[in-house]
C-alpha positions as CSV (number, residue, x, y, z in Angstrom):
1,X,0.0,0.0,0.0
2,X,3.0,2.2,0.6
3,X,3.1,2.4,-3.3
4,X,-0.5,4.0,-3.7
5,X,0.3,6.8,-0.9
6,X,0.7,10.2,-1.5
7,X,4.5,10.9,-2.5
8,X,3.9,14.6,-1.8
9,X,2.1,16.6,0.3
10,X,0.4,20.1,-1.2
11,X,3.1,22.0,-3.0
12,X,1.2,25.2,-2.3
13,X,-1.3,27.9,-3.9
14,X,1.5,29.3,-6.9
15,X,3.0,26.3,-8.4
16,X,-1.0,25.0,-8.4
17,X,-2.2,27.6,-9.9
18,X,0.6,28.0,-12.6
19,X,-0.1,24.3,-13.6
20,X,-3.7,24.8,-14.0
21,X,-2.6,27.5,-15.7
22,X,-0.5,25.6,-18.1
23,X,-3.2,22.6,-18.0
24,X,-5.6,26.1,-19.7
25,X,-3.3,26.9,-22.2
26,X,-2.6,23.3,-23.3
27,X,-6.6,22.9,-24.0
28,X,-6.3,26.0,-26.9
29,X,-5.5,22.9,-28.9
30,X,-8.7,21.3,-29.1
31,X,-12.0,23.8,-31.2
32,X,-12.2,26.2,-32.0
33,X,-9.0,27.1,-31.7
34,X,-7.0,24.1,-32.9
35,X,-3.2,26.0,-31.5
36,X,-1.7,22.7,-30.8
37,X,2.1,23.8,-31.0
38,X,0.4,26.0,-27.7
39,X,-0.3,22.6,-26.2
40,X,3.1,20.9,-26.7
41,X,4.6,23.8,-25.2
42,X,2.3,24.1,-22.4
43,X,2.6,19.9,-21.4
44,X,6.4,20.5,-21.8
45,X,6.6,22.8,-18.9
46,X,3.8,20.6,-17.0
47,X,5.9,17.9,-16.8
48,X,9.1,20.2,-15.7
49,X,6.7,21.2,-13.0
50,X,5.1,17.7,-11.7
51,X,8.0,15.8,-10.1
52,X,7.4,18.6,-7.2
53,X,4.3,16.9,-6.2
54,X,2.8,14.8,-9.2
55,X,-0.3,13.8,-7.6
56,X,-1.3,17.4,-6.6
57,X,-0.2,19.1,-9.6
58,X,-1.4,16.5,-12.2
59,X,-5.0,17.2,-10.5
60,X,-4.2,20.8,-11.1
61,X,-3.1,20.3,-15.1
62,X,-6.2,18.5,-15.3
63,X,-8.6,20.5,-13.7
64,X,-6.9,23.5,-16.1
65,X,-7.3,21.4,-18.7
66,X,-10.9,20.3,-18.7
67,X,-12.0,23.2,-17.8
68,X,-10.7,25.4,-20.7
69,X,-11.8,22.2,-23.2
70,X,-14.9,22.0,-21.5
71,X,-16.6,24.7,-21.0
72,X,-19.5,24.1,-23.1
73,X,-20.7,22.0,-20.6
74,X,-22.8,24.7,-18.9
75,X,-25.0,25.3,-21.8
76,X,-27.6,22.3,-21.5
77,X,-28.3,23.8,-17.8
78,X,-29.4,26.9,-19.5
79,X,-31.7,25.4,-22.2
80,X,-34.3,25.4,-18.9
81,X,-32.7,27.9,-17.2
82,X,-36.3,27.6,-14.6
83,X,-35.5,24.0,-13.9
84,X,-31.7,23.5,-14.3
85,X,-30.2,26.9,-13.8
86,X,-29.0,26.2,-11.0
87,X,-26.9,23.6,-11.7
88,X,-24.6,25.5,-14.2
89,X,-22.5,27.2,-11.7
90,X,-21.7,23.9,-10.6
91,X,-21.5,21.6,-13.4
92,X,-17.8,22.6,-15.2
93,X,-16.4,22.7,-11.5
94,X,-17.6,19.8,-10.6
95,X,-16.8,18.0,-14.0
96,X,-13.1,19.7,-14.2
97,X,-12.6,18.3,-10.9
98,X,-13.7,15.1,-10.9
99,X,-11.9,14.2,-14.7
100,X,-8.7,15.5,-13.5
101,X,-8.8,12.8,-11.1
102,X,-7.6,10.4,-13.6
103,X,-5.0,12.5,-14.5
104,X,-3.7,12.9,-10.6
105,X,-3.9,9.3,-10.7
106,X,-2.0,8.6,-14.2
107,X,0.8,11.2,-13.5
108,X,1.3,10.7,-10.1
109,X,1.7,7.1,-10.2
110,X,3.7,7.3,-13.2
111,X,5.8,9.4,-11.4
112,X,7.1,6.8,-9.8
113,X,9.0,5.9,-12.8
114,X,10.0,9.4,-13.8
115,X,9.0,11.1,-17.0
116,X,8.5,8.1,-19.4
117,X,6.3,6.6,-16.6
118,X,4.2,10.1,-16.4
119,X,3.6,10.0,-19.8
120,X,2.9,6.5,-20.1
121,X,0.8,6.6,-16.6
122,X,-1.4,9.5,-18.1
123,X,-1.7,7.7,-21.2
124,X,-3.2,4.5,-19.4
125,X,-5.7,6.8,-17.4
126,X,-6.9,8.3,-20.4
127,X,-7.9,5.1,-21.8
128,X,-9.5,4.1,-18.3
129,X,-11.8,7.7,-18.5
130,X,-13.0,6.5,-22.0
131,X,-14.4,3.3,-20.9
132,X,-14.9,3.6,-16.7
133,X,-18.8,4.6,-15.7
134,X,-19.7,4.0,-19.7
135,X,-16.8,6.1,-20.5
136,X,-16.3,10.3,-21.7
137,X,-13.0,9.8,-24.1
138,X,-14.2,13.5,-24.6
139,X,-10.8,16.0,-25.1
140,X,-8.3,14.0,-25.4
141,X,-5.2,15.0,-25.5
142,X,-4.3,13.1,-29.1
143,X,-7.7,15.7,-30.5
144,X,-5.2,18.4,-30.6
145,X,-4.8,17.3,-34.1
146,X,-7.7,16.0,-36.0
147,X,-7.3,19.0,-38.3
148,X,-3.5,18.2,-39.1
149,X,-1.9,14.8,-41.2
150,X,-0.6,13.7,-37.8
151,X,-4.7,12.5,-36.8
152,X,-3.7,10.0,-40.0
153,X,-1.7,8.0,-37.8
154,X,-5.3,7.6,-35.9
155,X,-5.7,4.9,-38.6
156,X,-2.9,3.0,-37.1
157,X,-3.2,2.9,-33.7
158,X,-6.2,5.0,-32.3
159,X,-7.1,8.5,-30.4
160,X,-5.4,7.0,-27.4
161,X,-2.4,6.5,-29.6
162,X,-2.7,9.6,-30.7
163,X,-2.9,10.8,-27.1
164,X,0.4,8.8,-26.2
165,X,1.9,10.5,-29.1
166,X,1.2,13.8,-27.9
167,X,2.7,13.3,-24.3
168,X,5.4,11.7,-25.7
169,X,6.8,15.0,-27.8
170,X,5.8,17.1,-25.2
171,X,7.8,14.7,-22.5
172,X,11.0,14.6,-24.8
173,X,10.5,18.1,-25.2
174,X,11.5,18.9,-21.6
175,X,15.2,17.5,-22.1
176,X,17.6,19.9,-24.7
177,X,18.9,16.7,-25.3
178,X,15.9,15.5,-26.2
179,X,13.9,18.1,-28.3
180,X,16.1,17.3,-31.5
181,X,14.0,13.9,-31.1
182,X,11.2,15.2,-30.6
183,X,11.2,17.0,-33.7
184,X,12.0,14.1,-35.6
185,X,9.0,12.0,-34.3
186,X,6.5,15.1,-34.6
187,X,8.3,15.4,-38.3
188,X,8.1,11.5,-39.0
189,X,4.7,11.4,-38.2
190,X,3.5,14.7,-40.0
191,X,5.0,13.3,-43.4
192,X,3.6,10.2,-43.0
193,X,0.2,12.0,-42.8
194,X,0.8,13.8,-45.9
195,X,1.8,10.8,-47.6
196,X,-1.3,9.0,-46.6
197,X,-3.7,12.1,-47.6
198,X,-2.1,12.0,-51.4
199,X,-2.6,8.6,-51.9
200,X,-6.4,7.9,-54.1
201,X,-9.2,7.2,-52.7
202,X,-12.1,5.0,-54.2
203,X,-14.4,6.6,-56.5
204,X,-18.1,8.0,-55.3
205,X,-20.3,5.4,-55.2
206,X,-23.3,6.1,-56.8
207,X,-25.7,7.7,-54.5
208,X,-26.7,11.4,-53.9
209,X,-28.1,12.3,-50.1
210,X,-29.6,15.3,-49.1
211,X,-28.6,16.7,-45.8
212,X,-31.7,18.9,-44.1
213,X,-30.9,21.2,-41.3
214,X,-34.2,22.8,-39.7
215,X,-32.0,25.2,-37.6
216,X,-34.3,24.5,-34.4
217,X,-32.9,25.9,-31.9
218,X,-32.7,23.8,-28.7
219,X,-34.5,26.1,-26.6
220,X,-37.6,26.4,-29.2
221,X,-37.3,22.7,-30.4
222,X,-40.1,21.1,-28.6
223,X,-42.0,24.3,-28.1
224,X,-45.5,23.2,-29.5
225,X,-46.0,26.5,-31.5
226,X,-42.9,25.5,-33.4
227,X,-43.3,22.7,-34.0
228,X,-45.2,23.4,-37.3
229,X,-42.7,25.6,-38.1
230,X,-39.8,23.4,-38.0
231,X,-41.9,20.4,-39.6
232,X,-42.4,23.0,-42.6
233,X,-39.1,24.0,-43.0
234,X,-37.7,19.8,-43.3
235,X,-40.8,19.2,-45.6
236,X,-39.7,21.8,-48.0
237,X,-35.9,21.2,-48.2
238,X,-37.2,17.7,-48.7
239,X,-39.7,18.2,-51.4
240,X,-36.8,21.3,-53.0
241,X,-36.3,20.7,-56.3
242,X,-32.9,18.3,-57.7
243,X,-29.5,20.0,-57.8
244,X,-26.8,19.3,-59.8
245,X,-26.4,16.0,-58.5
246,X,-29.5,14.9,-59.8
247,X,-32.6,13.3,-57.7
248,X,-31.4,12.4,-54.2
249,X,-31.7,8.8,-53.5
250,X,-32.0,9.3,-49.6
251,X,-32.9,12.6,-47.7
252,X,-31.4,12.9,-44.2
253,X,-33.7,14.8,-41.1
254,X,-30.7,14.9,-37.9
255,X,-31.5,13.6,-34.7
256,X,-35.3,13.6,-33.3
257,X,-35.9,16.1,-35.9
258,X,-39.8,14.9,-36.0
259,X,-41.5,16.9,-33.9
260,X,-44.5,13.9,-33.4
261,X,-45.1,10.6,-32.5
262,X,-45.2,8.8,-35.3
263,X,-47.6,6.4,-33.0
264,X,-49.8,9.3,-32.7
265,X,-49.6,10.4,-36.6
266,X,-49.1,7.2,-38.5
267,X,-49.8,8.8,-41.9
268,X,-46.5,11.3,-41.2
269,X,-44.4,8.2,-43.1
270,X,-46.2,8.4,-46.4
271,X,-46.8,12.0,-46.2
272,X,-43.0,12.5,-45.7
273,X,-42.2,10.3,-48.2
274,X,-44.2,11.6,-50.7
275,X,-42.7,15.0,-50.5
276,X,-39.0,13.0,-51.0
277,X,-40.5,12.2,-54.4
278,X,-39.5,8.7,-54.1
279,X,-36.7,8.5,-52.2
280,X,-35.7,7.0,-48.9
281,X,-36.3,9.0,-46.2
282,X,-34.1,8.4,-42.9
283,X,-35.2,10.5,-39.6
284,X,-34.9,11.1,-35.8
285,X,-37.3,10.6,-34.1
286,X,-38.8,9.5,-30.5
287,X,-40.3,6.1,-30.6
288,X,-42.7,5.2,-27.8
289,X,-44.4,1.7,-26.2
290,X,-47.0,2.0,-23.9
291,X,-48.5,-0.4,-21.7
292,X,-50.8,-0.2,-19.0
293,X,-48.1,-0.4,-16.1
294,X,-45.4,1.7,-18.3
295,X,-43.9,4.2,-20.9
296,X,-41.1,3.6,-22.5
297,X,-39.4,5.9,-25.0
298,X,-36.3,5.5,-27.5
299,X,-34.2,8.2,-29.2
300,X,-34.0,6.6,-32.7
301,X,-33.6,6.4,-36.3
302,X,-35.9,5.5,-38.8
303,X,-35.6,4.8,-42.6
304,X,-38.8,4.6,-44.6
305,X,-39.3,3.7,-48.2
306,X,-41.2,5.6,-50.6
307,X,-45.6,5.3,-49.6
308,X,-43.9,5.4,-45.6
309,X,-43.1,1.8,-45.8
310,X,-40.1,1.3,-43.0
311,X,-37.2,-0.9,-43.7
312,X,-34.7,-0.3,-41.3
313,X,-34.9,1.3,-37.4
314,X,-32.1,1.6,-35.1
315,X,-32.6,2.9,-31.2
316,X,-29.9,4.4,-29.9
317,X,-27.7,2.5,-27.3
318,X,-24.9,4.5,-25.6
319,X,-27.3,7.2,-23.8
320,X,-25.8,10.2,-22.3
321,X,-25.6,10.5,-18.2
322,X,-28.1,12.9,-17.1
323,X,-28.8,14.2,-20.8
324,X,-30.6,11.1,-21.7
325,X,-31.0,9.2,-18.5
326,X,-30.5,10.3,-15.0
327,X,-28.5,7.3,-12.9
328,X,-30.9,6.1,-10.4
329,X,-33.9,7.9,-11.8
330,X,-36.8,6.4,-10.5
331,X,-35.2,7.6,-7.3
332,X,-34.3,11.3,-8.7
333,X,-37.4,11.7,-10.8
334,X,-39.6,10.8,-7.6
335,X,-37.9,12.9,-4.6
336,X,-36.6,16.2,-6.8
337,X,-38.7,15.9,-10.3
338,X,-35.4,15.6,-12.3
339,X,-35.5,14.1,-15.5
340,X,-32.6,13.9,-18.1
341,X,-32.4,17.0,-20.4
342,X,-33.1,15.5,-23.8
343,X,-35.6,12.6,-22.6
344,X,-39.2,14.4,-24.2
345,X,-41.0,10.9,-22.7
346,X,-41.3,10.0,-19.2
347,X,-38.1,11.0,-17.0
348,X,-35.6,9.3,-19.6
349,X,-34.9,7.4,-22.3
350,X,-34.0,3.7,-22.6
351,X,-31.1,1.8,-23.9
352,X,-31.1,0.7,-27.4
353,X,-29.4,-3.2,-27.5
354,X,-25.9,-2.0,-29.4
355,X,-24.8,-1.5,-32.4
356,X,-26.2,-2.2,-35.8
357,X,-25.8,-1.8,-39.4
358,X,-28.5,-1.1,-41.9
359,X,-28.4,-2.9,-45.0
360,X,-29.9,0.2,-47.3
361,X,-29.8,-2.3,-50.4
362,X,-28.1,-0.2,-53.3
363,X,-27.1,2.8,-50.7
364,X,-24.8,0.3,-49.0
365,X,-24.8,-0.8,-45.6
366,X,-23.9,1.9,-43.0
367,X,-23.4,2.2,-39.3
368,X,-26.2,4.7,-37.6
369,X,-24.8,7.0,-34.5
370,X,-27.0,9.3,-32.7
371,X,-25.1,12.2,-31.6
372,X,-23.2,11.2,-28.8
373,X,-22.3,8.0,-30.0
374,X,-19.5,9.2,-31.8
375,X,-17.2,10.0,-29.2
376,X,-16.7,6.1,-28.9
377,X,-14.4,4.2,-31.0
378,X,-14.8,1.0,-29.3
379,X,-18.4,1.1,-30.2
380,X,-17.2,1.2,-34.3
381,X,-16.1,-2.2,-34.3
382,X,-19.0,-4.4,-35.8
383,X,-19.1,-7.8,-37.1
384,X,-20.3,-6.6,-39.9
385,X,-18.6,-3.8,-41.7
386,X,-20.4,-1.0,-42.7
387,X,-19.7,1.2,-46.3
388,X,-20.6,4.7,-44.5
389,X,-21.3,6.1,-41.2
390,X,-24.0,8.0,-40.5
391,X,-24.2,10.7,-37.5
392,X,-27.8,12.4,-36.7
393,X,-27.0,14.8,-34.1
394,X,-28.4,17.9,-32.1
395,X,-25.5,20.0,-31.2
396,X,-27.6,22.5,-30.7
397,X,-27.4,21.7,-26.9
398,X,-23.6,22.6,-26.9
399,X,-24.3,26.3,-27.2
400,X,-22.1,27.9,-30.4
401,X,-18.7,28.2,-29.4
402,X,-16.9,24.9,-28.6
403,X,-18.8,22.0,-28.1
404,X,-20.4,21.1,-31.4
405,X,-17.1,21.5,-32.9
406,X,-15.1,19.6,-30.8
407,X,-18.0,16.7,-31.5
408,X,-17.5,17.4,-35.0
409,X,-13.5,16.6,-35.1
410,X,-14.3,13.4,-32.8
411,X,-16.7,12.3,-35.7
412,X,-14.7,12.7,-38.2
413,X,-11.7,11.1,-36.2
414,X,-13.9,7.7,-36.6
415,X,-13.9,8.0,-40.4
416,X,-10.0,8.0,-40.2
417,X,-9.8,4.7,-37.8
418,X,-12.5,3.2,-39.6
419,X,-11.1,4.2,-42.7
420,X,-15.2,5.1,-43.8
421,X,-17.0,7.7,-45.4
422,X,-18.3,10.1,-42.6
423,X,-22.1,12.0,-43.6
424,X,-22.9,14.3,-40.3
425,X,-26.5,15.9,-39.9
426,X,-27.2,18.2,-37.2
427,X,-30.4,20.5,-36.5
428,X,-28.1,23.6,-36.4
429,X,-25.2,22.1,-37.7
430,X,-22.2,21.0,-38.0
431,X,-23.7,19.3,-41.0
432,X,-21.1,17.6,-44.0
433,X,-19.9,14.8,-45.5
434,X,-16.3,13.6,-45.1
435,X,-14.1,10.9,-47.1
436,X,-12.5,8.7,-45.6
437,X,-9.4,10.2,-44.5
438,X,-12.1,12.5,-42.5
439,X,-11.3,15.9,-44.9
440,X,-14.7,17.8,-45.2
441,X,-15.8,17.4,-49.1
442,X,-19.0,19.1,-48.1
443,X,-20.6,21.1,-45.9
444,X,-23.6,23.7,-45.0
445,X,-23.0,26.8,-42.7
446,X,-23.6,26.3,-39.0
447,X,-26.4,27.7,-37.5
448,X,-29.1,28.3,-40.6
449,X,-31.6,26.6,-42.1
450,X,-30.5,24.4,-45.5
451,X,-30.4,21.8,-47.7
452,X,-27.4,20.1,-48.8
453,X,-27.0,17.3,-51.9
454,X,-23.9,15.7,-52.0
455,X,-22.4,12.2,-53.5
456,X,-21.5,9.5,-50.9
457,X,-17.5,8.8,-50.9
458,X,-15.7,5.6,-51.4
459,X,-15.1,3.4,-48.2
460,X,-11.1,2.3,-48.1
461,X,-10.0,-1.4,-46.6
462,X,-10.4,-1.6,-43.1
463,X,-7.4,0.1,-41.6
464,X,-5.5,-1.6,-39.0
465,X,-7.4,0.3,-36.6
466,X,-10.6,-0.7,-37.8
467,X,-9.2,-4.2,-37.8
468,X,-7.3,-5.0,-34.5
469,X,-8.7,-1.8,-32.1
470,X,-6.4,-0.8,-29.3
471,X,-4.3,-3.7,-29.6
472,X,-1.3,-1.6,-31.5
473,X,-1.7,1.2,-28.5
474,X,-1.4,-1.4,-25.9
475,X,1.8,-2.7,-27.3
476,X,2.9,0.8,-27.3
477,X,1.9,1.4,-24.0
478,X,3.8,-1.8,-22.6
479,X,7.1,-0.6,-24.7
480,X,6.7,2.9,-23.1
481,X,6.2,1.1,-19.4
482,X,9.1,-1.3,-20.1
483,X,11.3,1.6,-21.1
484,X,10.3,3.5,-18.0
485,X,11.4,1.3,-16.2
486,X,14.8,0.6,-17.8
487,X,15.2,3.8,-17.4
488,X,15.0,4.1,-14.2
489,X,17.2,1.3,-13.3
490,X,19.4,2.7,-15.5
491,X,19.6,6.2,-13.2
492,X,19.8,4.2,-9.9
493,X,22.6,1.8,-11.6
């Protein structure tokens, strides 16, 4: 147990704060800003600073680091400001607080083994916080460069690798002796990326989609006098006339865009169909069983043929703590009234059973994942490999600034480990397609209503990612642990 005490004791108020600090700075890598030279810099004076008392200080890098990537986490609270208000002040606190845990935990055990352990500790946690409690692999370190070649190397061995890769330049960095190698990984792996983006992709297959955002705003979204409106505004990009593409083959609404219960309205299929002029029409929507003891709801996706027919459904799985369920809810809903933001049924929704791919017949078979889904690369890895993937989102509840970016990058990050066309649709945006390598090809403005038709990419063979999942960043991690500890025997020798 001596091993698991605290090596330090508080190293005091200034070299805190100035790690928090740094832990700020380093999070400018992430959207909007995507400065992740800043965050190299920052980690590399971290990790000067931690050996003083790793355990305290790694908290304080963390905390400093989740909050500045973060900070979108207050806007949901404010969507019902007479309800959940109140929470706000104490929600990116909270959440800073209790992530950076992991990180006290990864560094300051790692310390133990100096800085390759540090880096290779804080790796190991990051991987933990994207599976423990159903897992928020949210800002990651390794994000700091979706919009650079280096997120190619994603394809290989994963965000976490990514994230390894990241703490080890920013660990070499610290050494003089050191920084000439640094350069030569960070260089290695940059060319590699450009080599990979110049290489062909498949051709188009051939399929045109249109993308519909409604722009309904979160806070109007299930207002009932707007609900016409926004049903109006999907019906008419659907039924807009063809582009220069031609006739789309399948129109895209984004997540619980249908404002009804198709159980109460069960000529909405048809009537939506029709104005698709006979093509496939894929929604979100809320899907709803009642029985006389119970109701249940579902946030799903629905795919109807031409007359409303439906031939494919998919109910989302991996639900979002206290957006889409509220963990021991009976409880919560009955003594305080609290029911998770997003759930428009009863006090939440339920779990879908997992994963699933939709055979679309001549569109291909693709992977459905409702909005938060996406920020899960385990959850990629089917038995049956999809051609596209398919994100309906509603970003609209992370506010404008940060948040639905950030969960654009992470979508696109899947294409590039799955090595699969990406086609995003969100009620306010960010809505686009992206080829495989996870480059935007298409793309409305955020925030407006629109239409968008667009030709579905090529899908590339599976990518060793895709193919093996974190096995290649496990192996890594082991070498890095192995050569911490060499290391260190070698100091004490």
């Amino acid at each position: 147990m001596r091993f698991l005490r605290l090596p330090h004791s508080f190293p005091g108020w200034r070299p805190f704060g100035a790690t928090l600090a740094l832990g700020a700075v380093a999070g400018l890598g992430l959207a909007p800003f995507h400065l992740w030279p800043l965050t190299l810099a920052a980690l590399a004076l971290a990790f000067r600073l931690l050996p003083k008392s790793p355990f305290w200080l790694g908290w304080a890098l963390g905390i400093g680091w989740f909050a500045s990537t973060l900070n979108w986490i207050v806007q949901p609270f404010l969507v019902e400001p007479e309800t959940y208000g109140w929470m706000a002040p104490f929600a990116l606190v909270l959440m800073a607080s209790g992530l950076a845990l992991f990180w006290s935990a990864g560094l300051g055990l790692g310390a133990r083994l100096g800085l390759p352990g540090m880096v290779a500790g804080l790796s190991a946690t990051e991987l933990a916080r994207g599976h423990v409690l159903t897992g928020f692999p949210w800002a990651l370190p390794g994000h700091v460069w979706i919009d650079t070649p280096l997120a190619q190397v994603s394809a290989l061995v994963g965000p976490f690798g990514l994230t390894l890769l990241v703490l080890a330049i920013a660990g070499l960095a610290t050494h003089p002796r050191g920084r000439f190698l640094a350069l030569a990984v960070l260089a290695a792996a940059w060319s590699w990326g450009q080599w990979t983006l110049s290489q062909p992709l498949p051709p188009d297959r051939p399929v045109t989609l249109r993308l519909v955002q409604p722009a309904a705003a979160q806070s109007l979204k299930w207002d009932p006098d707007q609900a016409a409106i926004f049903f109006d505004r999907l019906m008419a990009a659907t039924a807009a006339p063809p582009g220069p593409l031609g006739k789309p083959d399948l129109v895209i609404w984004p997540e619980t865009a249908l404002p009804y219960m198709v159980e109460n309205a069960p000529d909405l299929p048809r009537q939506i169909t029709e104005a698709a002029g006979g093509a496939m029409v894929a929604t979100g929507l809320q899907r709803v069983e009642r029985t006389a003891e119970t109701l249940r709801g579902w946030n799903s996706l629905a795919v109807w043929a031409p007359g409303g027919q439906l031939i494919a459904a998919y109910d989302k799985h991996h639900l979002v703590p206290f957006g889409e369920y509220i963990p021991f809810g009976d409880l919560a809903y009955d003594l305080f009234g609290l029911r998770a933001f997003a759930a428009q049924v009863g006090a939440a929704y339920s779990a879908g059973p997992g994963p699933q791919v939709l055979d679309l017949g001549r569109l291909g078979r693709v992977l459905p994942l409702i909005c938060y889904e996406a920020v899960f690369p385990q959850d990629l890895r089917t038995e049956t490999r999809p051609d596209w993937l398919l994100q309906i989102t509603n970003d609209g509840w992370f506010g404008t600034f940060s948040g639905p970016f950030q969960h654009e990058d992470q979508a696109r990050l899947r294409a590039i480990e799955q090595g699969l066309p990406l086609v995003r649709v969100g009620n306010t945006g960010v809505t686009l397609v992206s080829d495989a390598r996870g480059r935007v090809v298409a793309s409305l403005p955020f925030g407006p209503e629109g239409h968008l038709d667009a030709s579905l990419p090529g899908s590339l063979p599976a990518p060793p990612y895709a193919r093996w999942g974190e096995a290649p960043f496990l192996l890594l991690l082991a070498g890095s642990v192995l050569f911490a500890i060499l290391a260190k025997r070698r100091r004490m020798a």
